[in-house]
N, C-alpha and C positions, 0 to 999 in steps of 0.2 A: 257457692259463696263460702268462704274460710278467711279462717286468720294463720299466714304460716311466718314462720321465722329462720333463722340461720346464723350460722357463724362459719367463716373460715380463717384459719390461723396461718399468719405469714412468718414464723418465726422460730418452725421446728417444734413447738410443742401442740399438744393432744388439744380439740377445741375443747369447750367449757358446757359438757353438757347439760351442768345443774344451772348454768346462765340462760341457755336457750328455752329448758325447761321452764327456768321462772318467766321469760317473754312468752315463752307460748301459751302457759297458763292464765297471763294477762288477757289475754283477748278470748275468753272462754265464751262471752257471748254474743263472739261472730262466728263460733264454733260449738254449737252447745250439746253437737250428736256424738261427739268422740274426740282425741287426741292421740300423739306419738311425738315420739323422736326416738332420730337415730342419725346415727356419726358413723362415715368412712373416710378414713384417711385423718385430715386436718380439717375436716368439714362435719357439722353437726347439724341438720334439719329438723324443725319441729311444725305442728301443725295443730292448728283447731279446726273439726270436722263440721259443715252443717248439709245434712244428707237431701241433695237437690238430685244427684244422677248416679245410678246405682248406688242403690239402698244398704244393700249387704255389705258385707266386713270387705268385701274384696276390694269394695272401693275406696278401701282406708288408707289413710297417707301418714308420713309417708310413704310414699311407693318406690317398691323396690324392685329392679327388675335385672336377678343377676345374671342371666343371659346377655343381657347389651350392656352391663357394667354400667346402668347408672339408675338413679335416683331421682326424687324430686316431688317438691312440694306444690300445690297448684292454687289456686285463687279466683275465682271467676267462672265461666263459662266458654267453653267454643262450640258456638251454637252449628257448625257444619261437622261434629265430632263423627256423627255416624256416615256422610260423608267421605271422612278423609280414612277413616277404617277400614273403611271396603277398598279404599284403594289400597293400603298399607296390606291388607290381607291379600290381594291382587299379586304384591311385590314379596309375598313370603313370611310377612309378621303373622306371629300366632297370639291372641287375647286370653287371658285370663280372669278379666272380668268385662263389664260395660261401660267403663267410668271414661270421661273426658281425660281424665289425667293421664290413662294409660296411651290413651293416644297422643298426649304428649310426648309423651317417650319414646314411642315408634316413631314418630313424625321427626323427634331430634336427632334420633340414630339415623334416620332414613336420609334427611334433607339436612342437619345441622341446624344450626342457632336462624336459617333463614327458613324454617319454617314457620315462622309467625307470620310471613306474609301470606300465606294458604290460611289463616286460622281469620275464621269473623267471630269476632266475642269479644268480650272484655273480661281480661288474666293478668297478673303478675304471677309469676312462678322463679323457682331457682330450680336449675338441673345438677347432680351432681357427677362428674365421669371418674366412677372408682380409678380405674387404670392411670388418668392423667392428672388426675386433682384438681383440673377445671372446674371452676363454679362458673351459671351460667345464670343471670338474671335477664327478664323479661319483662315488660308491660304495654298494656294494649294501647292501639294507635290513638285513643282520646282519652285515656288516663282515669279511666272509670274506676281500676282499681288499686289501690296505693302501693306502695314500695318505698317504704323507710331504713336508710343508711346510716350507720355511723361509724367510723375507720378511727382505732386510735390502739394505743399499746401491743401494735402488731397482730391485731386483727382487724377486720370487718365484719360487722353487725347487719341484720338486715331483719324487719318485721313489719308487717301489713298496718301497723298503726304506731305513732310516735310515741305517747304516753308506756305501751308495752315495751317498747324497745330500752326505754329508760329501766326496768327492772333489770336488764345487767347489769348495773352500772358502771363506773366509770368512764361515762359520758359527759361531756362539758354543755353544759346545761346554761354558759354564758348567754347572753342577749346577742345576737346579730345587729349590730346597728345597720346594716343595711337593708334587715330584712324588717328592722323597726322602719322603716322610714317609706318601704314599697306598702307596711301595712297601714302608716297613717296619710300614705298619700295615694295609693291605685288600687280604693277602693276596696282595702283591704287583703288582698291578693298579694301572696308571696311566693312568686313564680319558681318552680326547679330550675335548680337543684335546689336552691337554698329553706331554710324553714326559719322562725322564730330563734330558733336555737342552733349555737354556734358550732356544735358536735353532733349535729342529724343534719341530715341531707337528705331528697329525694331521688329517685330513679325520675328523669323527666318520658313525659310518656312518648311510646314508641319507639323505644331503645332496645336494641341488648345490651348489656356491659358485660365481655368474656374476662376473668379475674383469673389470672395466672398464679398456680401457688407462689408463686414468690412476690406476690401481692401488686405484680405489673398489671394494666388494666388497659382495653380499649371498649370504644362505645361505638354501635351502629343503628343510627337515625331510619328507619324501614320506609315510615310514611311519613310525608306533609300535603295537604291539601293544597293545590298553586293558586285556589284564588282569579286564575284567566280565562277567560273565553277559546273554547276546543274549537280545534278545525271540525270535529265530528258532529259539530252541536248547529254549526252553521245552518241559518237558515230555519231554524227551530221557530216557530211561532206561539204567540202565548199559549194559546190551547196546544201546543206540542209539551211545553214546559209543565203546564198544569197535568197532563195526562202521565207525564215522564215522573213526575213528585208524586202524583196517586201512585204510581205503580210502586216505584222503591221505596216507599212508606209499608206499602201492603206488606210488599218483602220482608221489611226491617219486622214489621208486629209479628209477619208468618213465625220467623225465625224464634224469635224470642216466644215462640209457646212450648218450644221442646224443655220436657221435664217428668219426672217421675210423680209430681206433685201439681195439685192443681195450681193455676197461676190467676190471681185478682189484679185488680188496674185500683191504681191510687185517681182519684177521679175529684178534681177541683170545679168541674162545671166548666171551664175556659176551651178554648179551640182545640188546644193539643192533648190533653188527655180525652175527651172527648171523641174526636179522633182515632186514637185507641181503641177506646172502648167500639164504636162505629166498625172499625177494620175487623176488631176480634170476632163482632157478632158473625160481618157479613165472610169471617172461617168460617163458621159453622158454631161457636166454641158456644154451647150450652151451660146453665146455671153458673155463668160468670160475676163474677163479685164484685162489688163496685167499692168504694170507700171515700167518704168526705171527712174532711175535719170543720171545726166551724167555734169560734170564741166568743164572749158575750161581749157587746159594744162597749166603749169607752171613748172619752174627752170625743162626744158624738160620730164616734167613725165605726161604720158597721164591721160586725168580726167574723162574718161566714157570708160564705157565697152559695147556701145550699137551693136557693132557687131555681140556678140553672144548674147544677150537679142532678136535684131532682129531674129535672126535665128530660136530661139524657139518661136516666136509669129509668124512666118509666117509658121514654121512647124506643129503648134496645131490650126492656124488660131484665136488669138485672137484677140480682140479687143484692140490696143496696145497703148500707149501712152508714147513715148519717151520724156523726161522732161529735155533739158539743161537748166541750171540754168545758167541766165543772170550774167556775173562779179557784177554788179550793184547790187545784190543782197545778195552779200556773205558777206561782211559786217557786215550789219543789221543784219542779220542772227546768227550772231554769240554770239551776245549780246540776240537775242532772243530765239535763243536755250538754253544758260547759264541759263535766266527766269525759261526755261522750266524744268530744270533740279532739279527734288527732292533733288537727291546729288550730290557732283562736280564728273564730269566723261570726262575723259581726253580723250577721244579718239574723232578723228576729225571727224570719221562713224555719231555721234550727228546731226553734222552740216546737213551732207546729209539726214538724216532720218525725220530733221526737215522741210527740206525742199520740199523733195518726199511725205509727209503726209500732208503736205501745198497744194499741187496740187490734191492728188489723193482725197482728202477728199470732192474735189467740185463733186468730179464721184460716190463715193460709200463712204457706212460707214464701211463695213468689209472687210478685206484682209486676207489673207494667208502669211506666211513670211517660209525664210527657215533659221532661225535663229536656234542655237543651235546643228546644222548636224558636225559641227568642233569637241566640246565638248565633246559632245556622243560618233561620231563613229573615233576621234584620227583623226582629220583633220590640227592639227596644225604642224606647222615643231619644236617645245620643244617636240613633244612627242619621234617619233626616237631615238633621242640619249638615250631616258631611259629604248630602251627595253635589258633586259639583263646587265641592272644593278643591282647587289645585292640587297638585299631587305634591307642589314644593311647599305648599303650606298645611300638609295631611295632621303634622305630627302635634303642630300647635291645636287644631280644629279638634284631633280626637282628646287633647290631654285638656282641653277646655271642658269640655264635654262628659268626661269618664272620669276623672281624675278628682280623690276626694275635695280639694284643697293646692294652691300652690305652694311648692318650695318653700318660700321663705316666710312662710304662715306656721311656718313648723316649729322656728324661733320662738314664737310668742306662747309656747303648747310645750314644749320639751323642755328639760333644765338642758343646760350649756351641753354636757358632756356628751347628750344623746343628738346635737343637732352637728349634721355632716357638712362639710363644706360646697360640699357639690352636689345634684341633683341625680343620685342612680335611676328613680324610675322613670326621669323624662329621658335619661340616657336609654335604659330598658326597651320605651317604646321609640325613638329612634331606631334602634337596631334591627327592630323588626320591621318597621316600617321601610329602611332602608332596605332589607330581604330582595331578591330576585323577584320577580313576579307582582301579580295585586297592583296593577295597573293604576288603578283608583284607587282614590282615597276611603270611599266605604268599602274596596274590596280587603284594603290593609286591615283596617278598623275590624270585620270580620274576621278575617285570619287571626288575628292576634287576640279575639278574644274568642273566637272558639276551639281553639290552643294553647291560652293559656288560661283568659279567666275565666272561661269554662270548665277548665279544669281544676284549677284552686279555687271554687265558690260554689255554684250549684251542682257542680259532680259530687264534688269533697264530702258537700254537706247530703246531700243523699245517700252517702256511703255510711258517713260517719253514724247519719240516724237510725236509716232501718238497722246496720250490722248491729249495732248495741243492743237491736231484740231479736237478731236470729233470724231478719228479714230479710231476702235477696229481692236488690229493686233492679229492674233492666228497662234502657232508657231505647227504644227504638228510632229517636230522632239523631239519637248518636251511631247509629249505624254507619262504618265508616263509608259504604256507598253511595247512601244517601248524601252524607255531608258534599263528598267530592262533585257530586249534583247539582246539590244547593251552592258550591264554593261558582258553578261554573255560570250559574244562571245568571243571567244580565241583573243588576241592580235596581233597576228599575221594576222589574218587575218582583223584585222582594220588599222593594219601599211602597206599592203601590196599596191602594187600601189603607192606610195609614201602618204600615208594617205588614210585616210575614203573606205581602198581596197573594202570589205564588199559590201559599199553602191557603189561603183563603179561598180562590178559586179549587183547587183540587177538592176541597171541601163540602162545597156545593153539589147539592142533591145525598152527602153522603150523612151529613150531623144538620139537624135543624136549622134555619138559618138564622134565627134566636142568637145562638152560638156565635156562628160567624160574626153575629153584626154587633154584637153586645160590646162596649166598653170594654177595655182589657182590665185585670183582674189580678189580683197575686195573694199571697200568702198571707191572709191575715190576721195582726197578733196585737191589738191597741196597745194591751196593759205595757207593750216591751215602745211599743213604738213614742206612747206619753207616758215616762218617766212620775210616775206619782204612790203617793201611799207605799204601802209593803216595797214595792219594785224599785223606787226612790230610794226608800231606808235600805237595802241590801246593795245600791248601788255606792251610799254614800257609807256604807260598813267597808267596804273594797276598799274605796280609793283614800281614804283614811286611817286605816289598818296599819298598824307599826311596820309591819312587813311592809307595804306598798311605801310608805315614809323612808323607810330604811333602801330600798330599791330606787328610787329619787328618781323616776322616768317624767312626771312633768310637773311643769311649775306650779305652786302651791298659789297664786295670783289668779292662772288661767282655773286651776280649779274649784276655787274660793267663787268666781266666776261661773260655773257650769253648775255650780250645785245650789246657789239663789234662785238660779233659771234656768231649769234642765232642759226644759223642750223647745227654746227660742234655736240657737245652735246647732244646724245640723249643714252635713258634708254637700256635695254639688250636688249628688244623686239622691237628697234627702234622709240618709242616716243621719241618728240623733248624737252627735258630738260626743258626749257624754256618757252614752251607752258605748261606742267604740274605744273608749280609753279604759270605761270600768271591764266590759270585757275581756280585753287583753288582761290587766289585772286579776280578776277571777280565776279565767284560766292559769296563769302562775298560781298561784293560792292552792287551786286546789289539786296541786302537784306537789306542793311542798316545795316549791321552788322562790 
């Protein structure tokens, strides 16, 4: 886990090494073990270090290896590195240290830009080819780890996180109206390429994009998940599926223990980090760390789940550490989560994640998380109502269902200038929906959102949290073999049980059944979810703030409106109205934007 950056220049001059420098300095604490930069050619690399796999200097970046004429920065993990080394040494490559990254660079030279499909992990990287002045950007097949663009005055910018990127400057920092309108209406999700801001751009994941010096570009798409029923699967009975998900479960946690450093499980007490925890003991993994968060109730709704977290840290016997978060701390928190935040992400889970990776990061630097297990295996309650709905009416059933608000509800919330004539996010999922494959209609709904709002929501925001304290989270339900498992399993049996049936049965005899059968559970944060006191005033400081007046993004009626009654108004999936608009705002604010 790091934060790297880059520039290459299309226009005959030298890159901007005190620009790259200032973006890579930006992100110092997702790198808090070390830094560099260094520039060949038109191209300028920088990196912030956080020491997960070889420890020593040798595994400092960036790396340079002037035997094969190139470079490059790395981001992530590839959990099969040692693996693909031995084959690479097989074929003639000689090491000079232990680090994943270097094996990226044998792997590049060896196979080219299509070695990422040999690689299981999750990386964004750039390669740099002294000789040709090829830049090479990368990122893993479910977008675990960011990749921020921005191309203007004849170069290209690129950094693991948006706010850093912004220290070059000369970035157009205008409003996206379209990428306003996917955030007030799909649930806040602002799909790649596009971001908030009309001069960044995302790498969308599972791409390479090879950049020509002369600033020509293509993009190749490595993986998607199809979503349809295999000829190889036929015939599979539920206990074939159930035993087939224990298995590549197991896989995904095996993988994810390699590391120089011991690795803890973020553990909410729910099915899927449970699970985790369950898998890791039954490796063998001894004095395993466990981690809960837990907030004090509010407007009557409880704010810790630590009942069943306890249950499964004294059934595996970890090492447990139950974390209430002091009221005194929620506050502050909330301004410094926003900081943390690449892009604005309305869900109040932020707050708690920022503040669990605040604590756990004094104990360990890697964790385990069970993020992602909803997505995959049809954990949410929008999926149900879509099974057995026509495939010609998939698009309206899922945008009923997922989508914050309709279209034309946007009028009544925007001033004039911000509201567009036409509908891009019901166009958005259209198009995916129209896609080849995903037969059915919850096979779509699936695909598209553990592709996309997978990736701009609970990946983001687990990225976004722990890196801010130097904490690498690894998500073993995103394991891309897994997923293509889950994409292939018949439907039914992932709606069965009321959600994630599947992994419900694999389950069974492995975590309590407590666990399994318990009410599902999420992130919980009152003070952000009812709007009152301190949380109130700092909401109603935002969106009243001269700056936010002088920005004119929504009408002074609707929010004259929201701020008499903060907590009545909220989106289809239960966000609170008012907290989604002060947010976005915030986050400008505290950009200086």
């Amino acid at each position: 886990m790091c934060g790297i950056a880059g520039e290459i220049r299309f226009d005959g001059s030298a890159p901007d090494v005190e620009a790259v420098a200032r973006v890579t300095a930006e992100m110092h604490r997702r790198g808090p073990d070390g830094s560099g930069v260094y520039s060949v050619g038109a191209i300028a690399l920088g990196h912030r270090r956080l020491k997960i796999i070889d420890l020593s200097e040798r595994g400092a970046q960036p790396m340079v290896d002037p035997e094969l004429g190139l470079s490059a920065v790395f981001n992530g993990l590839i959990y099969n590195y040692r693996e693909l080394r031995a084959e690479l040494e097989a074929a003639g490559y000689h090491f000079f240290s232990t680090s994943d990254t270097e094996v990226l660079l044998k792997a590049f030279k060896h196979w080219g830009p299509a070695c990422v499909e040999r690689f299981l992990g999750m990386f964004a990287f750039a390669v740099a080819d002294r000789d040709t002045g090829v830049l090479t950007l990368g990122r893993d097949r479910l977008g675990i780890k960011p990749l921020y663009l921005a191309e203007a005055h004849g170069r290209l910018l690129f950094a693991s996180s948006l706010p850093a990127l912004l220290k070059a400057g000369g970035i157009d920092t205008s409003i996206d109206r379209i990428a306003l309108h996917h955030y007030m209406t799909f649930h806040s999700v602002v799909p790649a390429p596009r971001t908030i801001l009309s001069g960044v751009r995302k790498l969308p994941p599972a791409t390479v994009r090879t950049i020509q010096p002369d600033g020509t570009s293509s993009d190749h798409l490595y993986w998607e998940p199809s979503h349809i029923r295999r000829p190889e699967h036929a015939g599979m009975s539920a206990r074939d599926w159930r035993d087939a998900v224990l298995e590549s479960l197991r896989i995904a946690v095996r993988r994810r223990m390699v590391a120089d450093v011991p690795v803890g499980v973020l553990l909410s007490g729910g099915l899927d980090s449970s699970l985790v925890v369950a898998l890791l003991a039954a490796e063998g993994q001894t004095g395993l760390q466990t981690f809960s968060v837990g907030f004090h109730a509010a407007a009557g709704e409880s704010g810790d789940e630590f009942e069943y977290s306890d249950l499964v840290a004294e059934h595996f016997g970890t090492e447990h550490q139950q974390i209430l978060v002091d009221p005194a701390r929620m506050l502050p928190a909330v301004d410094d989560a926003i900081v943390a935040m690449s892009e604005p992400m309305v869900s109040h889970d932020c707050v708690a994640f920022y503040l669990l990776a605040q604590e756990v990061s004094k104990s360990v630097r890697v964790v385990q998380s069970g993020q992602g297990a909803d997505e995959v295996f049809a954990g949410y309650s929008w999926y149900p109502p879509l099974a057995g709905v026509p495939r010609a009416q998939g698009v309206e059933a899922y945008a009923k269902q997922f989508t914050d608000r309709p279209h034309a509800e946007l009028a009544h919330i925007l001033e004039p200038e911000w509201v567009l004539d036409h509908d891009p996010s019901r166009a958005f999922i259209a198009e995916h929906f129209g896609a080849p494959g995903a037969d059915e209609t919850l096979d779509a709904a699936l695909r598209l959102d553990s592709t996309i709002m997978l990736v701009d929501d609970p990946v983001k925001r687990v990225d976004n949290m722990t890196m801010a304290w130097g904490l690498e989270a690894r998500v073993p339900f995103l394991d891309h073999e897994l997923v293509e498992l889950a994409a292939a399993c018949p439907p039914e049996l992932k709606l069965a049980h009321g959600g994630k049936g599947v992994l419900k049965d694999a389950a069974r005899g492995v975590v309590p059944d407590s666990i399994i059968d318990r009410p599902k559970g999420y992130f919980p944060v009152p003070a952000i979810r009812h709007l009152e006191g301190p949380f109130l005033d700092r909401v109603r400081d935002a969106v009243t703030d001269p700056v936010a007046k002088a920005r004119g993004l929504v009408r002074r009626d609707w929010l004259d409106t929201m701020l008499a009654d903060p907590n009545t108004a909220r989106t289809n999936l239960g966000s609170n109205a008012l907290w989604q608009v002060a947010l976005l705002e915030m986050w400008f604010q505290e950009r200086g934007l």
